[in-house]
C-alpha positions as CSV (number, residue, x, y, z in Angstrom):
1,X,14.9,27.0,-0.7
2,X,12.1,25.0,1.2
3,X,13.3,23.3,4.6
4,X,11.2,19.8,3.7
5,X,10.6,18.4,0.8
6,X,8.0,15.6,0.6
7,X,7.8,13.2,-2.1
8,X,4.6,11.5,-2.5
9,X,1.1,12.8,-1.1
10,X,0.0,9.3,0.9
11,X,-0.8,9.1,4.5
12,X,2.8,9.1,5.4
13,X,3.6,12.2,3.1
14,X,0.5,14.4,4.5
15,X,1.5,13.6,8.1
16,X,5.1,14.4,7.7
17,X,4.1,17.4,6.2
18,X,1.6,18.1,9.1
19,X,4.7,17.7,11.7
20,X,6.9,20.2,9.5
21,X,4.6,22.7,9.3
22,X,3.5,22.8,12.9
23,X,6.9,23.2,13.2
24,X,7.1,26.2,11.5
25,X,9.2,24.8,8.7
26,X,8.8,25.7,4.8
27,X,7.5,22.6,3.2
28,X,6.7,21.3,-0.8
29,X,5.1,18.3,-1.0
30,X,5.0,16.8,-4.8
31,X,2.9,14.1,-5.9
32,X,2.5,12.7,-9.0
33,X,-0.8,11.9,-9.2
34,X,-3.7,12.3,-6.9
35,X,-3.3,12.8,-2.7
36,X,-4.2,10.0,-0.5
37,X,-2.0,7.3,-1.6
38,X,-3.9,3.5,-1.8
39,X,-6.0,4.2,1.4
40,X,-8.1,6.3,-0.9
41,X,-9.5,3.4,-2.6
42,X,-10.8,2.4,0.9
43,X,-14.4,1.7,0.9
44,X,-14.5,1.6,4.2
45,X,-11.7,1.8,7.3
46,X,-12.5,0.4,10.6
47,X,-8.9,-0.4,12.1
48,X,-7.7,2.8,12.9
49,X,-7.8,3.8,16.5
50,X,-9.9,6.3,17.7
51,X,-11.6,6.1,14.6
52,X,-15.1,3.8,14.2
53,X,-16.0,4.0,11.0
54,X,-14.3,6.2,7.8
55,X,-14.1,5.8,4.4
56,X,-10.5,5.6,2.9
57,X,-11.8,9.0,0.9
58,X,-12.7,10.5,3.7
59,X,-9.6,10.2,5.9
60,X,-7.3,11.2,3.4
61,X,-9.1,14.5,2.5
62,X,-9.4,15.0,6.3
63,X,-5.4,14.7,6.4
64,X,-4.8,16.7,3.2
65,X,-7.2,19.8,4.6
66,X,-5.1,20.2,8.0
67,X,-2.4,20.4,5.9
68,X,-3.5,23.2,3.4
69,X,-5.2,24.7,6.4
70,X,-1.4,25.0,7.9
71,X,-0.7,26.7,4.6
72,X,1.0,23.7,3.2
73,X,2.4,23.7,-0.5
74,X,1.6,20.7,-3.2
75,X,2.2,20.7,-6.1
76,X,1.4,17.8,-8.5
77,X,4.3,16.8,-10.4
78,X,6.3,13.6,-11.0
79,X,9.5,13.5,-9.7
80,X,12.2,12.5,-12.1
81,X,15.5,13.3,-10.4
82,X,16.5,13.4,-6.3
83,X,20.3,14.4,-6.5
84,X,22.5,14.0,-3.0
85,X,22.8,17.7,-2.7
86,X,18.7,17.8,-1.9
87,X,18.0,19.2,-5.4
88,X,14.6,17.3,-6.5
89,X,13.4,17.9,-10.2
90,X,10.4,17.0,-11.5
91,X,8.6,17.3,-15.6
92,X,7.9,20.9,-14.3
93,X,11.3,22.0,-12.7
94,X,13.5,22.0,-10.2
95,X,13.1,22.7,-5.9
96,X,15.8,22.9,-3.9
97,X,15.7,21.9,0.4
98,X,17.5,21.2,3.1
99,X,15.9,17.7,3.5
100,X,13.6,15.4,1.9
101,X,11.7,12.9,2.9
102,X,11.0,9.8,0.4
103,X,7.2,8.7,0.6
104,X,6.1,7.2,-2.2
105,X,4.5,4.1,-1.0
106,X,3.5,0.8,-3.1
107,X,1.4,-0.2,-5.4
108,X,-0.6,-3.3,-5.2
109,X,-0.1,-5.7,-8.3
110,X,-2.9,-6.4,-10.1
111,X,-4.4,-9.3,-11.9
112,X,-4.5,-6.9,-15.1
113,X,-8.4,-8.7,-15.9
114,X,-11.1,-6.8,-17.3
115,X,-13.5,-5.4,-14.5
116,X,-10.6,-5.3,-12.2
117,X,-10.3,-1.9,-11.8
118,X,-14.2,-1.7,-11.7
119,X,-14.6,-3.3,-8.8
120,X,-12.1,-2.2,-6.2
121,X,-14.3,-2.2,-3.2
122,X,-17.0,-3.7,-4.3
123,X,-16.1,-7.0,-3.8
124,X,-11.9,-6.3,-4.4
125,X,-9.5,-5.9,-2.0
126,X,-5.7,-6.3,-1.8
127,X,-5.6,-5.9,2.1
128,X,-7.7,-9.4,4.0
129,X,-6.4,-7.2,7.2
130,X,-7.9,-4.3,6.2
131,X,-11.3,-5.7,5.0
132,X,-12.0,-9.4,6.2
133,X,-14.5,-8.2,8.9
134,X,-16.8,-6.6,6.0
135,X,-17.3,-10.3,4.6
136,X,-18.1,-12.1,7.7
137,X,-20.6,-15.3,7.2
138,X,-19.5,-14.8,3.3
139,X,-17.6,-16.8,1.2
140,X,-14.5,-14.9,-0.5
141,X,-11.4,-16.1,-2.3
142,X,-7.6,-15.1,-2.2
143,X,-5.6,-15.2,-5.6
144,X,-1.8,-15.9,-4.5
145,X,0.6,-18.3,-3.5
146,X,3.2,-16.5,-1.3
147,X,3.6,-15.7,2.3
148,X,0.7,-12.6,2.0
149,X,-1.7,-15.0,0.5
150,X,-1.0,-17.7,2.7
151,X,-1.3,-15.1,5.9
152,X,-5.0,-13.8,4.7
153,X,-6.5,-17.4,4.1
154,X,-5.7,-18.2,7.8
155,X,-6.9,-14.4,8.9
156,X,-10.3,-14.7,6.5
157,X,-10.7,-18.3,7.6
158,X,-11.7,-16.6,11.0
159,X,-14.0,-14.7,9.6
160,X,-16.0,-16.2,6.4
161,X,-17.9,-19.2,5.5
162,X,-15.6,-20.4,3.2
163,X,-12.4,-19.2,1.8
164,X,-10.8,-20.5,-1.7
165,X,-7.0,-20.0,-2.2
166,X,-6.4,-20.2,-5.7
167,X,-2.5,-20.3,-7.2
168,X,-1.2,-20.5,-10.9
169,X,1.1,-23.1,-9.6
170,X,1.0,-26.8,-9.1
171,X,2.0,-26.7,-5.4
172,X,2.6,-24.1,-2.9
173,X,6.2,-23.2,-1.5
174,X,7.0,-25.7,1.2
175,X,9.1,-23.2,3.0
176,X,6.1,-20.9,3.4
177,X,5.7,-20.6,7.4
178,X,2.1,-21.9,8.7
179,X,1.7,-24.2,5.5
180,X,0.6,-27.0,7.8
181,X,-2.1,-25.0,9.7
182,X,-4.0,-25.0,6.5
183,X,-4.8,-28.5,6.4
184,X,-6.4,-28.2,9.5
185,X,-9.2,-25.5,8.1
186,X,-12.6,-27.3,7.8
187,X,-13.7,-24.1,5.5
188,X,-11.0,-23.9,3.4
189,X,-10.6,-25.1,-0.7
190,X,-7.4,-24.8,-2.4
191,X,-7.6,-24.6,-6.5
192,X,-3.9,-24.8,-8.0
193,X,-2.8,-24.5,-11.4
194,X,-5.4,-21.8,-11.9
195,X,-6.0,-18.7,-12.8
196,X,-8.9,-15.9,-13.1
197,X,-10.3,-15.6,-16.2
198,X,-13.4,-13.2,-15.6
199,X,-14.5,-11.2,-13.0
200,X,-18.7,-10.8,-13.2
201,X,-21.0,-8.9,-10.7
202,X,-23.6,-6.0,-11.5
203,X,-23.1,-3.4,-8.5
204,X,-21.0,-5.8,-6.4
205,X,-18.7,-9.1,-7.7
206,X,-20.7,-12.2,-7.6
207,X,-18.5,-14.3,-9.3
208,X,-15.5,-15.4,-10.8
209,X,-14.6,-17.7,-13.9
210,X,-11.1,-19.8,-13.4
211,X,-9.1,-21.4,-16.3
212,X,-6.9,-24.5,-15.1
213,X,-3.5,-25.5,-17.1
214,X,-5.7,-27.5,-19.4
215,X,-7.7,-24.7,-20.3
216,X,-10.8,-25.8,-18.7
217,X,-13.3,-23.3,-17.1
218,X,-15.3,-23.0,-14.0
219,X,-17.1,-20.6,-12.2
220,X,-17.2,-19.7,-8.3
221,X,-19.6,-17.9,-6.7
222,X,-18.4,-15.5,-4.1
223,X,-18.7,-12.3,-2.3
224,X,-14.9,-11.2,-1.8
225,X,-11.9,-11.5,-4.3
226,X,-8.4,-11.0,-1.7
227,X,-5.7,-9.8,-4.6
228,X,-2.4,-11.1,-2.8
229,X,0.1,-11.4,-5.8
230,X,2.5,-8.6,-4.1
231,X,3.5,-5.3,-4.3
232,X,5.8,-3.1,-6.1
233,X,7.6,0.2,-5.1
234,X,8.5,3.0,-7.7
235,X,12.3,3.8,-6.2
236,X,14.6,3.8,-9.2
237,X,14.6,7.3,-9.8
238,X,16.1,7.1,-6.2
239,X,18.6,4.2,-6.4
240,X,21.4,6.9,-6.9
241,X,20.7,8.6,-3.3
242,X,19.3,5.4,-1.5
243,X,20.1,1.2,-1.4
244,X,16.9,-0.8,-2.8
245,X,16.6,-4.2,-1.6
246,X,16.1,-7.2,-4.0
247,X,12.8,-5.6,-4.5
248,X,12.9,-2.3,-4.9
249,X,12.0,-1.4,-1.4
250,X,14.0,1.5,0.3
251,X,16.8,0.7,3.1
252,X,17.1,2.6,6.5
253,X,19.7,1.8,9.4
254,X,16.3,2.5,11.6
255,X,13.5,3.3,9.7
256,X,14.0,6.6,8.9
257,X,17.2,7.2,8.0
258,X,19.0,6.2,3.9
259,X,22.4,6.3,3.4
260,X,22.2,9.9,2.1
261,X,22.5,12.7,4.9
262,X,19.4,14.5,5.1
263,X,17.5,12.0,2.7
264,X,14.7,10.4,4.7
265,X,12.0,7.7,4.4
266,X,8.8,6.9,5.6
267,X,5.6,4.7,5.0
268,X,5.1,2.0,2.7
269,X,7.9,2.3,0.4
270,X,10.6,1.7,2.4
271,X,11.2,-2.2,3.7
272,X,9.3,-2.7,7.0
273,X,7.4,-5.6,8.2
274,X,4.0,-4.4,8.3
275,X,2.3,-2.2,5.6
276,X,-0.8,-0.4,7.2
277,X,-2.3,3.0,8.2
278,X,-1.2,2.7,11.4
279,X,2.1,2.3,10.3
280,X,2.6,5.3,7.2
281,X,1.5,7.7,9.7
282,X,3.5,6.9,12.2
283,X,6.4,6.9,9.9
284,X,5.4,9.9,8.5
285,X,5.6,11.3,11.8
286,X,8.8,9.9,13.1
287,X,10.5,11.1,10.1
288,X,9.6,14.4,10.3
289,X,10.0,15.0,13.8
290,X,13.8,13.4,13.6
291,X,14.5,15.4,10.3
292,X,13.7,18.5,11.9
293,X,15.7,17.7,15.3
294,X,18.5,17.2,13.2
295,X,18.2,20.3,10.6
296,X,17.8,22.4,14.1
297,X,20.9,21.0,15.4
């Protein structure tokens, strides 16, 4: 019987399992795959306080150490079952606690275009926030035509030379908020019913080839490739414990708490308003800390 039980090894998973252990409680923490969540791909972070300069790598192997040091348990396994009585099984077996705290994250959707994968931080990145400043003076272009993409062309627009916003569609969402401020950008080319074809680069992207509805080809030559087509959670295996909104993200009442007594949530893949490193820890954080008030009590 472990006290915690953390699903999902991502900044919000290590620092809930940082509280719980300086706590003194037993935790597991299972992850599927690797730890360090998405921030792990992170060439480079810059916009975490207190912190100057680290890359993504870096900080999550930093986090994961002062949790082994605290003698905290992971094991990598995928989760395939979360029942309301706290009983988690995975492909390996079956743990038992007294809670558990859901933090999974999101994962980026991709383009799915050769090279894609390739060049994830040299040139790629799914987060303008995160990475804008790296491209400064530079020309760059978002792929997108929803409220993210919209968001990082008025964000990168500060920043770069020029800025492309490239869409599938034939127009953009007239409901999108700040549609009008993009007419007023001096540095800014829209490309619609478009999509990317080819990614090409040696070390670092240097370009990208575009095919239009009528199957016509271009190629652009930039320094930055924004990826804003959305995200997507993993929660079904939860959907019997938790609600999932329209898409897939996790409910709360505040955050932290499901509809499940002693099922919590943190970080990235629950619905919030802003999805950064900032925000998983202190989720991860607030979660623990309130799980283990109430588990005391």
């Amino acid at each position: 019987m472990y006290d915690i039980i953390i699903v999902g090894a991502g900044p919000a998973g290590l620092t809930a399992a940082l509280y719980a252990l300086r706590a003194n409680k037993k935790v597991l923490i299972l992850e599927a795959k690797s730890y360090g969540g998405q921030i792990i791909n992170a060439s480079k972070i810059e916009n975490y306080p207190g912190i100057q300069n680290i890359s993504g790598f870096d900080f999550a192997t930093t986090l994961y150490n002062q949790v082994k040091n605290l003698n905290g348990e992971i094991k990598y396994e995928t989760v395939t079952r979360v029942t309301e009585n706290k009983e988690v099984y995975t492909n390996a077996g079956k743990y038992d606690a007294k809670a558990i705290i859901i933090a999974t994250g999101s994962a980026n959707k991709r383009l799915n275009i050769q090279n894609e994968k390739e060049y994830i931080g040299k040139g790629i990145s799914y987060c303008a926030t995160c990475d804008g400043n790296f491209f400064k003076g530079k020309i760059v272009a978002v792929i997108g035509g929803g409220q993210t993409a919209i968001d990082d062309v008025l964000y990168l627009s500060n920043i770069v030379s020029k800025v492309y916003l490239i869409y599938r569609g034939e127009k953009l969402n007239e409901n999108l908020n700040n549609l009008d401020k993009l007419k007023d950008l001096s540095n800014l080319e829209i490309i619609l019913n478009s999509n990317v074809s080819t990614i090409n680069g040696d070390d670092m992207l240097s370009s990208i080839e575009i095919i239009d509805n009528n199957q016509n080809e271009k190629e652009i030559k930039i320094d930055g490739l924004f990826i804003a087509v959305g995200q997507e959670p993993k929660n079904e295996i939860f959907s019997n414990i938790v609600d999932l909104n329209e898409k897939g993200y996790i409910e709360s009442t505040d955050g932290v708490h499901t509809k499940t007594n002693g099922i919590y949530v943190a970080g990235d893949t629950r619905v919030k308003e802003l999805r950064q490193l900032t925000t998983a820890v202190s989720d991860g954080s607030v979660a623990a800390t309130i799980a283990i008030k109430e588990m005391n009590n």
